[in-house]
N, C-alpha and C positions, 0 to 999 in steps of 0.2 A: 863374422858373428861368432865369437865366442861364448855360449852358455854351457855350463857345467849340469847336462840333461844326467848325471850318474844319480849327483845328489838330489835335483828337483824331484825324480821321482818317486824318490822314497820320500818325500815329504808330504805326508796328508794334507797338510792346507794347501800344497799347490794344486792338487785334485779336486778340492772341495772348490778353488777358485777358479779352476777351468768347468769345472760343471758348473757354475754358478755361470761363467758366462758366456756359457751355452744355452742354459736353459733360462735365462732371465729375457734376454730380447725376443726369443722365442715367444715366451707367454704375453709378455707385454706387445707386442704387435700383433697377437691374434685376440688379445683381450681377455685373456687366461690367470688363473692364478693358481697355485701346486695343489691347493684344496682340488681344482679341478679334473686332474689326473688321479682318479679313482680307477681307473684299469688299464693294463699293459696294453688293452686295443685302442686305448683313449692316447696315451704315449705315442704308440706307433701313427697315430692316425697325425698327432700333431707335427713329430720327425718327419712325418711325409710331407705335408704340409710345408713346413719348414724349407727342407731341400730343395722342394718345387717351385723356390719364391726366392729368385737373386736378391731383392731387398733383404728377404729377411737372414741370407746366407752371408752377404755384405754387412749387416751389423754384428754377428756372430763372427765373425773374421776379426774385425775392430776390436770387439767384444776382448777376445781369446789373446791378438795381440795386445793390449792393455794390462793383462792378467799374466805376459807373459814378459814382457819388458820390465826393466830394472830402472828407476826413472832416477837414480842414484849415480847412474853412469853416464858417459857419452854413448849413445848408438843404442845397438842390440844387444852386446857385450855385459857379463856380470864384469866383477871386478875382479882383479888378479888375486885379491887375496880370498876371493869367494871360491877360485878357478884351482885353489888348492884344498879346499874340502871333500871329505872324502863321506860324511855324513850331515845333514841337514845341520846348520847353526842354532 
């Protein structure tokens, strides 16, 4: 598994798209939506939540690998000419 993790994470959309999906199967299996997170004790209460529940830890897994494969390539792997970037494309 070759991924070029220098460049991913100077790239904003890669962060916005792993928060996305982390936080999307979360809210949607507890019936939740971001309006609903009005305080950091609401957050932690849902991450608690969350962690305490292999389903919902097993969709956030899927989740994250989805967000994190390159479905352009065979495997895990970016591609050899992505594997030479040195800043996001």
């Amino acid at each position: 598994m070759k991924i070029n993790w220098k460049v991913r994470i100077k790239n904003p959309y890669f962060w916005i798209q792993i928060g996305i999906a982390i936080l999307m199967p979360i809210l949607a299996y507890l019936g939740l939506a971001v309006e609903d997170l009005t305080t950091w004790g609401k957050v932690g209460q849902v991450l608690l939540e969350a962690v305490s529940n292999p389903y919902v830890l097993g969709l956030v897994v899927v989740s994250v690998f989805n967000a994190i494969q390159d479905p352009t390539t065979k495997g895990l792997s970016d591609s050899e000419k992505a594997m030479t970037y040195t800043e996001p494309n």
